[in-house]
N, C-alpha and C positions, 0 to 999 in steps of 0.2 A: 358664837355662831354655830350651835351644834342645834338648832330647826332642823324639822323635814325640811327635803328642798320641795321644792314648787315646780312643779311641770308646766307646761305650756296647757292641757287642757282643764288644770287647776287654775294657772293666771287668767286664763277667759271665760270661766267659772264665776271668777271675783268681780269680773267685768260687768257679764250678767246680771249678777245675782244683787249687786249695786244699783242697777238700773243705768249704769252707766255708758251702753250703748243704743243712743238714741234715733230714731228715724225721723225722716221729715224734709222738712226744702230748709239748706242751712247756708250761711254765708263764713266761712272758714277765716281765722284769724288769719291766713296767706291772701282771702280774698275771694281763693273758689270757691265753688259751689257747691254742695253734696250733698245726697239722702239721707247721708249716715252723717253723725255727731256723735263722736265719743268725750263724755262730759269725767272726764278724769277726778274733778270736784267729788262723784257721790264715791269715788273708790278711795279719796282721800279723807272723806268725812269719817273713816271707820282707821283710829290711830292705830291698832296694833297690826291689823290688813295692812295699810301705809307700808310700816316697819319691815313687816314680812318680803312683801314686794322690792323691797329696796335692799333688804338684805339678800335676796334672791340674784337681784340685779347687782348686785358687786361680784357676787360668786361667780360672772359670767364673766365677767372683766379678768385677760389673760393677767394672773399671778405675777409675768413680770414687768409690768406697768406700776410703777412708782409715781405715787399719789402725794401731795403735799395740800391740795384745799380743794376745794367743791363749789363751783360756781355755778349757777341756774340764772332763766332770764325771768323777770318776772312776768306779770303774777303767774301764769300755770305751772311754772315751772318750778315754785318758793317750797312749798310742800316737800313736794318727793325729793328736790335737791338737799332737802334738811335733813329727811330720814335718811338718804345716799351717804350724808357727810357723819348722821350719827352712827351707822352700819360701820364706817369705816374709820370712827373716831378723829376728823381731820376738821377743820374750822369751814367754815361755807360762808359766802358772799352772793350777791344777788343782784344785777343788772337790771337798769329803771331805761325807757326810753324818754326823753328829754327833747320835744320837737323834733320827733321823730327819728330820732341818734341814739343808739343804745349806748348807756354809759355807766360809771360804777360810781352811787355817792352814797352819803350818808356813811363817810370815811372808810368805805372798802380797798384797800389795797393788793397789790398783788405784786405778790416779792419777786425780786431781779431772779429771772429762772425758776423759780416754781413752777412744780410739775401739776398741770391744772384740768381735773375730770369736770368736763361740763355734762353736767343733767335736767332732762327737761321732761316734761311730760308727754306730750303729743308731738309726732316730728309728719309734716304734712310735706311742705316743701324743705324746711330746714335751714328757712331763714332767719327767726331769731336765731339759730344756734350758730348759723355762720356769722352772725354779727356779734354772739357774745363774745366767740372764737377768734375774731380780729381782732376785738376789743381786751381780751388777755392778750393775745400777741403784743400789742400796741402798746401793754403796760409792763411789757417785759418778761410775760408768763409764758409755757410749755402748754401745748394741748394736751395732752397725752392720751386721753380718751373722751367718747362720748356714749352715755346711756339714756334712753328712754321707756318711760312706758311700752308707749305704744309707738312702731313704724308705722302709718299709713301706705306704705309702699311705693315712695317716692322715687326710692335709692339718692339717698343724697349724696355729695362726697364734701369730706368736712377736713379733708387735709391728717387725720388721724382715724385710729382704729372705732369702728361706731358697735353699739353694742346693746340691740333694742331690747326690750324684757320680752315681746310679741309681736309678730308682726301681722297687722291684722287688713290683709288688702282692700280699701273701701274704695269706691270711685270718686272720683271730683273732675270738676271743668273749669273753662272758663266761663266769666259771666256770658256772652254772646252763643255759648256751645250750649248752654243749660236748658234741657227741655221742661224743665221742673219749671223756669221764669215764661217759658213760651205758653207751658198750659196755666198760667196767671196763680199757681200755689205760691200762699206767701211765705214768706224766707222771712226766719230767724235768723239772728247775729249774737250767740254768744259769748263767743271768743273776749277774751276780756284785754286785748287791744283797742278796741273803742268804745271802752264805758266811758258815757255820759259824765262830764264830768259839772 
């Protein structure tokens, strides 16, 4: 791990320069509604960018946090949770929602006390991340920390120390609050909680 580090107007640089923050009338995997979509996809299409980022992001994660595996909720979260767990050499597993229950298969376990970094990509409200968080609890694991991309600037609270790469304040609403549905602009849904299956 001897990279330059990464500053914060370097990390929103990558953002950029990705096309990865996008405008427009969006429908947010939480639900709300917002102008802004940060599409984390085009910053993950580019692997050694990924790596950097994720290595950037463990350096931030306080030194005496003891790490045993790296769990992500899927899908946005698969990515950058892989390069988080290869930055810090530690095996990573990944949470599927299953009628609408996040849950751990495709024989993922998580050891009796394992000390477990949850990482995700986009944290808008923070509720896959509390749910992935239960779902370690549930199976016996430690939180110990959580990293993200991007904060959307929610302020979550996750029961453990949180520890965003950027935080990058965008607005969102509810559906009923959104002026963007009232002047009839059509909304997009990319979040990839309700792909068509």
């Amino acid at each position: 791990m001897n990279e330059t580090r990464m500053n914060d107007d370097e990390i929103l640089a990558a953002f950029k320069n990705t096309d990865a923050i996008r405008k427009g009338h969006f429908k947010l995997t939480s639900g709300r509604h917002s102008d802004t979509y940060i599409q984390c996809a085009r910053v993950l299409e580019h692997p050694n960018l990924t790596m950097k980022l994720a290595t950037e992001a463990t350096r931030r994660i306080s030194s005496r946090i003891d790490i045993d595996l790296v769990a992500s909720p899927a899908v946005g979260g698969i990515l950058f949770g892989f390069a988080v767990a290869a930055a810090i050499d530690k095996p990573f597993i990944f949470s599927e929602r299953v009628d609408g229950k996040m849950t751990f298969r495709r024989s993922f376990e998580v050891a009796q006390g394992a000390n477990v970094l949850i990482a995700e990509d986009v944290v808008t409200t923070g509720g896959s991340v509390v749910d992935v968080c239960e779902l370690v609890r549930a199976n016996g694991g430690n939180v110990v920390a959580i990293v993200s991309l991007i904060d959307r600037g929610a302020e979550p609270t996750f029961g453990a120390p949180y520890y965003p790469l950027l935080k990058l304040q965008t607005p969102s609403w509810e559906e009923a609050e959104c002026d963007l549905c009232k002047q009839g602009i059509e909304i997009y849904s990319p979040g990839s909680r309700r792909i068509n299956k």
